[in-house]
N, C-alpha and C positions, 0 to 999 in steps of 0.2 A: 383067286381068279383075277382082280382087279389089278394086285401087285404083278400078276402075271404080264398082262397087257403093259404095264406102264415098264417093264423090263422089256418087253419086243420093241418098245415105240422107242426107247432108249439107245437100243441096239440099233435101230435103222437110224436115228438122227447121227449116232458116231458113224455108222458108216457112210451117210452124206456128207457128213465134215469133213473128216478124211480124205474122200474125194476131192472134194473141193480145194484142200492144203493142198492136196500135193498137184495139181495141172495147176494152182495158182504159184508156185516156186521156180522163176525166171533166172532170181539170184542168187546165190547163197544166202542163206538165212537160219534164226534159228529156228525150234520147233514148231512148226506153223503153228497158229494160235488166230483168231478171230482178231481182225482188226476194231477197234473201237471205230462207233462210229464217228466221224472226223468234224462233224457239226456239232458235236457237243459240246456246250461249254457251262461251267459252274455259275459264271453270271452273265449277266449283259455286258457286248462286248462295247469297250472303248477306246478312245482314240491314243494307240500308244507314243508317247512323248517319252523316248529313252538316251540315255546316256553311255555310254561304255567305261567302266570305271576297270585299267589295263593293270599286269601285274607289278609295271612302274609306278601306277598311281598306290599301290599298296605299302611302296618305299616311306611313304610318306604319313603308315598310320604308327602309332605308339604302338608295343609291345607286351605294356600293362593292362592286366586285364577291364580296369577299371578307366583307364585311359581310353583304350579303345573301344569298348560301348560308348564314351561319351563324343569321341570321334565318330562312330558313326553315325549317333544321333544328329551329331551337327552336318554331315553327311547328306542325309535325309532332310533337314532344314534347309539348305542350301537349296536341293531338290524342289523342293514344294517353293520357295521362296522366288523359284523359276518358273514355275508352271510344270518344273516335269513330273511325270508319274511314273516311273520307270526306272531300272538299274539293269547294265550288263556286266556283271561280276566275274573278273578273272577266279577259277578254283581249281583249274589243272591246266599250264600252262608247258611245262618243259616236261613233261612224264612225272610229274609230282601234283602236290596235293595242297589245299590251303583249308584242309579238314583233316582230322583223324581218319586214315583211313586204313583199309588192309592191303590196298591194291597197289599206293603206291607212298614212297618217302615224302613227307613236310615240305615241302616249297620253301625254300631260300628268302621269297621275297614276303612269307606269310612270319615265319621264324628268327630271318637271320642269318640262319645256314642252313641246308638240307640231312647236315647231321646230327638236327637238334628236334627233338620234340617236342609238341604243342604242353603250354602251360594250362591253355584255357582254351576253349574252341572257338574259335575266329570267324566261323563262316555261322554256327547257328545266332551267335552275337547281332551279326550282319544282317541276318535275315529276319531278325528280332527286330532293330529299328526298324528296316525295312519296312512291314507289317502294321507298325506301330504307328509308323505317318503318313502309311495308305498309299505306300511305294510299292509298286511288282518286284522282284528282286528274280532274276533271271541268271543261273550259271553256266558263265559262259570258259567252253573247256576247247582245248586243241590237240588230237587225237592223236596225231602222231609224231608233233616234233619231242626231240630229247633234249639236245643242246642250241644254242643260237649263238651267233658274232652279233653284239650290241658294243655298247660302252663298258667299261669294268664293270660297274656295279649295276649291268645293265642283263649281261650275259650269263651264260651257263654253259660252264665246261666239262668236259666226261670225267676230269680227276675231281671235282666238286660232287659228284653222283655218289651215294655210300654205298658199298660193296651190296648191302644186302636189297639194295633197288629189285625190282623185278628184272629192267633193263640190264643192272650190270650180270645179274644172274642168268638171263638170256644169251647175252655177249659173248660171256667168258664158259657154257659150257659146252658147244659143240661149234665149231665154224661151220658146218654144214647147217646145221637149225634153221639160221637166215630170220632170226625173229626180229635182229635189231641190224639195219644198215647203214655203213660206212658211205658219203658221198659229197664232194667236195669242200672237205673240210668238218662236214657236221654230220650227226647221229639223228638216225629216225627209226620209227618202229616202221614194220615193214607191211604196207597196205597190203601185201597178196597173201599174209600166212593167216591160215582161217583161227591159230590159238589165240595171236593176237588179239584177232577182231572179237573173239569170244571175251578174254580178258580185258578189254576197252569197253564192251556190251557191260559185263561183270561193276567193273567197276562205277558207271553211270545208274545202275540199279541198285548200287550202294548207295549213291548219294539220293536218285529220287526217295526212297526206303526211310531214310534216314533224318532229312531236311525236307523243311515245306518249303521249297524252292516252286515258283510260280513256272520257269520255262528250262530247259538247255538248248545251250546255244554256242553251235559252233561259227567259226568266221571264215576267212579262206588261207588256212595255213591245211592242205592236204597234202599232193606229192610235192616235191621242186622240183625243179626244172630240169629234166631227163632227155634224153636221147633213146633211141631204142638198142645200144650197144653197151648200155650201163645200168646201175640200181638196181631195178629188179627183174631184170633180163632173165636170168638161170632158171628164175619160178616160173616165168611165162613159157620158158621153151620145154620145162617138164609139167604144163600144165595141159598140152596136148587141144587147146581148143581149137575151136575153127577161126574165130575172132583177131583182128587184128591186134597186135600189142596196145594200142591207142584206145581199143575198145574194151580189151580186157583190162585194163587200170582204172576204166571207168567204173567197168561192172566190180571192182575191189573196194572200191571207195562207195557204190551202190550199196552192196554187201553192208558194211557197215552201218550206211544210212538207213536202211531199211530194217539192220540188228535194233540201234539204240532207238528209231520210235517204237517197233513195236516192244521193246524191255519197258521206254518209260508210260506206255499206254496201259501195260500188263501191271504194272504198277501204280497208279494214277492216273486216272485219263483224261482229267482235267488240266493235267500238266502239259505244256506246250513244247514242241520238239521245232527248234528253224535252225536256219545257217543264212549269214550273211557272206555270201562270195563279195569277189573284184568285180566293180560295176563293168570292166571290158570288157561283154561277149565274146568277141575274136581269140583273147586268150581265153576264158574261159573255155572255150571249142578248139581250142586249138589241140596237136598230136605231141606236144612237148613240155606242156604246164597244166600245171590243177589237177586236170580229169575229172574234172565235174559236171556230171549229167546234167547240167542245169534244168535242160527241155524236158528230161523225163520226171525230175522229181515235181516238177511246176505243176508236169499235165497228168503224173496220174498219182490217186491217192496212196496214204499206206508208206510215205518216205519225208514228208516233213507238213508239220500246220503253218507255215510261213516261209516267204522268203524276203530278205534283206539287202539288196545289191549296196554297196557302196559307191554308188556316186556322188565321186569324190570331185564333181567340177562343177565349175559358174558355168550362166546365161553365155558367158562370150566368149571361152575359149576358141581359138580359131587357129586354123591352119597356116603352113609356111607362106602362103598364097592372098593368105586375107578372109579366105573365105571361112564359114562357120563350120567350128569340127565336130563330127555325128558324136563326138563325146560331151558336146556341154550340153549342160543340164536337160534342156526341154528336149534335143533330142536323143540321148542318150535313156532318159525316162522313158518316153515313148519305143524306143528298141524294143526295153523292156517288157512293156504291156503286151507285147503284139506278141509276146509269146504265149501259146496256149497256158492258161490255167486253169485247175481242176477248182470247182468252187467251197473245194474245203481248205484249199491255200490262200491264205490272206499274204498283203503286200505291203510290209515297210520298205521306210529309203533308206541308206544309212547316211551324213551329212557330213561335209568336210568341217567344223569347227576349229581346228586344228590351224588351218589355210586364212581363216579369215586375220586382215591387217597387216601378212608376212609377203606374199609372194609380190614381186612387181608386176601386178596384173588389176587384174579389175577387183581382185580379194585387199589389195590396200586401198583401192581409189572407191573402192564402196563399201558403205556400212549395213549393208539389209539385203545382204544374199540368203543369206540361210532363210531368213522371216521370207522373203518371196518364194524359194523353193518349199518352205513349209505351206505357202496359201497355194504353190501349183500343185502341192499333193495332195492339200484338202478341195481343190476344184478336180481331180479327177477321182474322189471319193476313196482314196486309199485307209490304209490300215492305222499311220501314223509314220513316226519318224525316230532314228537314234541320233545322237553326235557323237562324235570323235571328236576328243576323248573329255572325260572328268576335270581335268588340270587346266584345260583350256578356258572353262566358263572364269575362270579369277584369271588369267592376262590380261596387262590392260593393251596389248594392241586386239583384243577381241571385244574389249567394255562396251565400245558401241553397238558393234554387229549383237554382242549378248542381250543387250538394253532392248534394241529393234526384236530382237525373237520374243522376250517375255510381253515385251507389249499388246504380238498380236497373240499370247498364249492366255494372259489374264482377264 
């Protein structure tokens, strides 16, 4: 009799679930599942102090096994030697991999070539120091590009991809599929095909599964820069919505953002799901670049635990005119805030480190920009802060501006 009742009560809570999954499915997604709740966290939160370590900075680790733990111990030395507490880790950057993985071929810049397999594992080594010097170690991945125009040893070309990629196997077996896109010049997986998104989901619940990676973290490489007479026009006009083109690209890239947190929450829930966009609002809103809901993932839960703008500009940039441009710092931050947020998204800055001592502007004629934009984000009580990039803290046109940051970190 008892087991009886505790079977009816069972049956009416799946049928209120149920209900509830599906009037709550806005976007494509996968099988509705209960959101974690989004306040949870495994410790006391603190103030993050990160770094973006790119998949250029990777050029620069040994290859031996033994070699490279001890690189990134001194990695992590450096780190703390700063005051920072934080790592944003390239581990899929061009449709590949800087781990063992199924989903996609070895990273060139993890290996060497893309047609060479891992000796030893690169990325659990990494997350090992990491851990070990009380460093968060965050992988940070970009979802849809294939190939890029860099420098030679900078870039990735489609004859460098090894046939058995998923991409080239995509590519080459149907031109109608439309899994991987051809568009001025460079190859992308294609935001509006739902196998993709399933297989980009896939593949990030490999790596949470797999690696105690503290966050993922994507940046702003989603669509490029389109028209609505190109890329992926042909999906959108047999997609039959009501939605403007502009709108349905968003809701593509939605789609996905709302796949990989609930994969890594279904997985971890402790683990942190952000994206750092382009601090430009205007493009970021705009009908020709990104398609990134910015307003929506901010203001409702269930699509990211943080968000990251990069603003990438000083107190003084200014206008043709003289006047102060709504891009530098304080007010460009401010843009920022006034956008609704849901209070389970917390707010890093991302930092120009990169700029500081080069540009002819107020970044060579001052040495403590960074350190003031880091005390205007500790006076509006934010989350913390990343730099661009890794390679930057050892220039000496940054030594100063570096010097001024640690001082007020220590």
């Amino acid at each position: 009799m008892i087991a009886r009742k505790f079977l009816i009560v069972a049956m009416i809570l799946t049928m209120i679930f149920s209900t509830a999954c599906a009037r709550s499915k806005k976007i494509p997604e996968p099988d509705c599942v209960l959101i974690p709740d989004p306040n949870y966290v495994s410790e006391e939160k603190v103030e993050i102090r990160g770094v973006w370590f790119s998949f250029y900075d990777w050029l620069d680790l040994p290859r031996d096994e033994i070699a490279f733990r001890q690189a990134t111990s001194n990695i992590m030395n450096q780190l703390q030697s700063r005051g920072l507490n934080s790592i944003f880790v390239h581990v899929h950057s061009h449709s590949d991999s800087y781990y063992p993985s199924e989903y996609f071929p070895p990273s060139k810049f993890a290996t060497g070539s893309m047609w060479r397999g891992f000796e030893f594992d690169p990325l659990k080594i990494f997350i090992d120091e990491a851990h070990q010097h009380g460093i968060q170690f965050h992988a940070w991945l970009n979802p849809y590009r294939v190939t890029s125009t860099n420098s030679p040893a900078l870039q990735v070309t489609w004859d460098e991809i090894p046939e058995s990629s998923i991409v080239k196997i995509w590519r080459n077996s149907s031109p109608n599929q439309r899994f991987v896109l051809y568009h001025n010049g460079q190859y992308y997986l294609n935001p509006a095909n739902e196998e993709v998104v399933k297989y980009l989901t896939d593949s990030i619940t490999e790596l949470v599964k797999n690696y105690d990676v503290d966050g993922i973290h994507f940046d702003d490489y989603f669509y490029p820069s389109v028209s609505d007479s190109n890329f992926d026009r042909p999906d959108y006009d047999n997609s039959y919505v009501d939605a403007s083109i502009s709108q349905w690209r968003r809701d593509n890239v939605s789609g996905l953002i709302r796949s990989v947190y609930l994969a890594v929450k279904n997985e971890k829930p402790n683990v942190k799901f952000g994206i750092s966009p382009a601090g430009n609002l205007d493009h970021l809103r705009s009908d020709s670049q990104y398609f990134t809901d910015i307003d929506r993932w901010m203001s409702e839960p269930g699509f990211i635990d943080y968000i990251l703008p990069q603003i990438y500009w000083g107190f003084d940039l200014r206008n043709g005119d003289g006047s102060l441009s709504k891009y530098a710092f304080e007010n460009c931050l401010n843009d920022w805030l006034s956008i609704p947020r849901d209070s389970s998204v917390d707010f890093y800055v991302g930092l120009a480190l990169y700029k500081t001592g080069r540009n002819n502007d107020e970044w060579i004629y001052n040495h403590d920009i960074i350190a003031r934009e880091i005390q205007s984000i500790r006076n509006k009580n934010l989350g913390g802060f990343v730099l661009f990039d890794y390679r930057n803290l050892f220039d000496s046109e940054s030594a100063d501006e570096v010097q001024n940051m640690v001082n007020i970190l220590q």
